[in-house]
Residue, then its C-alpha position, 0 to 999 in steps of 0.5 A: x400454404x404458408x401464412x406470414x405474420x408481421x406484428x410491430x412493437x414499439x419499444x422506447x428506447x434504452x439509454x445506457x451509461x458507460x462510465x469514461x465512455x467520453x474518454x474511451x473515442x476522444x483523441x488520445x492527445x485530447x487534455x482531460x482536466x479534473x474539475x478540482x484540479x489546482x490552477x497552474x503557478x510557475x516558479x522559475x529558478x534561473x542559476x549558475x555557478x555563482x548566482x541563482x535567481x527565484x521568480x514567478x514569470x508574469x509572462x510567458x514571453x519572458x519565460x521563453x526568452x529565459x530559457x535561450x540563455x546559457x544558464x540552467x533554468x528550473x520551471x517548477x510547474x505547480x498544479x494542472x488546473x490551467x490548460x492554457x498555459x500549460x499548452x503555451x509552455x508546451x508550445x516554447x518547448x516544443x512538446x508533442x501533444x502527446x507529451x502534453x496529454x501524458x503530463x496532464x491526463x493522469x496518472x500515467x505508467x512511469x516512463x522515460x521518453x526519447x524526444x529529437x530536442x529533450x526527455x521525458x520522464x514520468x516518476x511517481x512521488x511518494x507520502x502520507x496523508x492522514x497516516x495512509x500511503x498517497x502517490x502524486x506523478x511528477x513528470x520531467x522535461x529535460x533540454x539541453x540547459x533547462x528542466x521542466x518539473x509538473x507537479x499535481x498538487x503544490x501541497x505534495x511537494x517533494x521538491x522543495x530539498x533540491x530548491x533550499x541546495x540551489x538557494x543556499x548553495x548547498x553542494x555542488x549542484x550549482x556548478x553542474x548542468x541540467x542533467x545533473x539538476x534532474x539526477x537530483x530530482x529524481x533522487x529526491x522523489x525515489x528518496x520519498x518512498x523510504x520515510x513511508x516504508x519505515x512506517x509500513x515497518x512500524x505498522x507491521x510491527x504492531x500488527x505482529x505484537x496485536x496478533x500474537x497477543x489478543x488478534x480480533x477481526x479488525x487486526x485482520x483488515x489492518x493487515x489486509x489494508x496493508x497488502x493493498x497498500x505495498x501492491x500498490x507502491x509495487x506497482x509504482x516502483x517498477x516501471x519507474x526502474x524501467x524509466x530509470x534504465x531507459x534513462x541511464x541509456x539514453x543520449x550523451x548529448x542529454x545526459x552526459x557520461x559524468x551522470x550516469x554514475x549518479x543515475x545508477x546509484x538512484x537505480x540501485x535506490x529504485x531496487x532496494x525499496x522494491x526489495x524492501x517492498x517485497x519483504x513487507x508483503x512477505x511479513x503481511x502474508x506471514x501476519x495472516x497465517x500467524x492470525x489463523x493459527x492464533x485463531x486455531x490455538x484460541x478454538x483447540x483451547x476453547x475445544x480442550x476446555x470444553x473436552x475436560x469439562x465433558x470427560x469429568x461429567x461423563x462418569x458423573x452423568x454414568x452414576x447418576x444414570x444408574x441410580x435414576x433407573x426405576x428399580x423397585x428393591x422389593x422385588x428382589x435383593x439385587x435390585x438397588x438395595x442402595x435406595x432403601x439405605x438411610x445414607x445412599x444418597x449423601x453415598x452417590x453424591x460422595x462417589x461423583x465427588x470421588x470420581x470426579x476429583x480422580x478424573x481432574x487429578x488424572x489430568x492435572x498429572x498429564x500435563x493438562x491441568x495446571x501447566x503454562x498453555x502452549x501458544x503462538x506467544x510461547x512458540x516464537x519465546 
């Protein structure tokens, strides 16, 4: 006979929290705005070849309507803290709601984008703050006679060199069409990573001079704080020479024949700083063996001090272990007569004196005493 027991617990419920659980099952078009993001501004730079106009739009109806004329317009988007306005102007130029969520919910993998009326292409832009490496995206959209540039943050402008050349008419970016506007763009933002390369190269240099004079633990997570930080501009910088090639090949209508040259070269630009990347994290890795052998050379000094010490007592320890012993002399003539002699004890301290001043001699001639200790400062002289 078989017996069944049903026993019943009730048990309350467990509520568990999964971080960007909201995010992980929203529509991937879904707008995800942070609550500190910076409300939108809108500067528009209307020009040609003898005249460029600066405005702040109050509408965007008159944005719309500028965008239909013959001259090349420049909608410097700044800050992402406005959803309305950003899916108007998504709407006047016809920007796919996923585009839309690309700009917007950042940060995004650097890439360029085939669209039936326009590219878009999404760069990462490079600075300081407080002295540590910071990156902002900057996505950019390009017509046939527009460019719409968003920015994160106004503060983290990198733009500002392209603007000052249209105002003042510096060079010829005046005379050129909107591919060449964003060519210079996009110059400019790749140009943003060499100022902070050069303080990496500073950094490392003084992280060189520390670890090979006094290394201490903190100079140890300098140099690790610096890997951290080239990992990550590696990781920025290579998609972005994917964007840049897909952006070389992509359509004449978009980007003429006459500026790809120049696309090419701010490519070859994308290369050199990750090559110059890639020695930097090659010198942080040598900075970290260089620590451990200044570390090993500091221990074989500390270990060959203490070898010296511990040599010239052994022998001094031997004697006086000797004449410790309990020998009674008058037993027999060859048990220590020493101690019965009225100067054997001012005898045994002048052995020890003798023996020990051989000892230090013996190793001052071998080069151990003396000499200049050999040390990863006198290595690398």
């Amino acid at each position: 006979m078989t017996v069944r027991l049903e026993i019943a617990v009730e048990m309350e419920p467990e509520i568990f929290e999964v971080p960007y659980l909201e995010q992980l099952y929203t529509d991937p078009s879904t707008l995800t705005i942070p609550k500190d993001a910076v409300p939108t501004t809108l500067i528009v730079t209307d020009y040609s070849g003898d005249r460029c106009e600066q405005s702040i739009p109050t509408s965007l109806e008159d944005l719309a309507e500028q965008l239909q004329s013959n001259s090349v317009t420049w909608v410097d988007v700044q800050g992402l803290g406005s959803p309305e306005i950003l899916q108007k102007l998504a709407e006047i130029v016809s920007l796919h709601p996923l585009e839309l969520a690309e700009i917007v919910n950042v940060p995004q993998r650097a890439q360029c984008d085939d669209y039936p009326n326009h590219l878009l292409l999404v760069l990462h832009v490079a600075g300081q703050v407080d002295g540590r490496f910071r990156s902002q995206q900057v996505s950019i959209v390009l017509g046939e006679n527009y460019a719409i540039t968003f920015q994160e943050n106004p503060e983290f402008d990198c733009f500002q060199p392209v603007r000052d050349r249209l105002v003042y008419a510096r060079g010829t970016l005046r005379q050129e069409g909107a591919d060449y506007l964003v060519f210079s763009l996009i110059d400019t933002a790749i140009d943003s990573y060499f100022p902070v390369l050069d303080d990496f190269s500073d950094r490392l240099e003084k992280l060189e001079q520390e670890t090979t004079a006094s290394p201490e633990r903190e100079t140890l997570s300098q140099i690790y704080f610096v890997k951290r930080e080239l990992l990550g501009m590696r990781r920025l910088l290579w998609p972005q020479r994917e964007a840049l090639n897909s952006l070389i090949r992509s359509r004449p209508d978009v980007v003429s024949a006459e500026v790809r040259p120049y696309l090419r070269d701010t490519y070859d630009h994308v290369v050199q700083a990750i090559e110059t990347v890639e020695i930097y994290r090659e010198l942080a890795s040598g900075l970290v063996n260089l620590y451990l052998s200044a570390l090993s050379h500091r221990m074989n000094s500390v270990v060959k001090l203490l070898t010296i010490i511990s040599t010239v007592f052994i022998p001094l320890t031997f004697i006086a272990g000797v004449y410790g012993m309990n020998f009674d002399p008058d037993s027999s003539p060859l048990n220590m007569p020493e101690l019965r002699w009225v100067y054997g004890y001012p005898a045994a301290l002048g052995l020890m004196f003798v023996v020990g001043s051989v000892t230090l001699v013996a190793f001052w001639r071998m080069g151990w005493l003396g000499a200049e200790p050999v040390g990863i400062r006198g290595e690398e002289e």
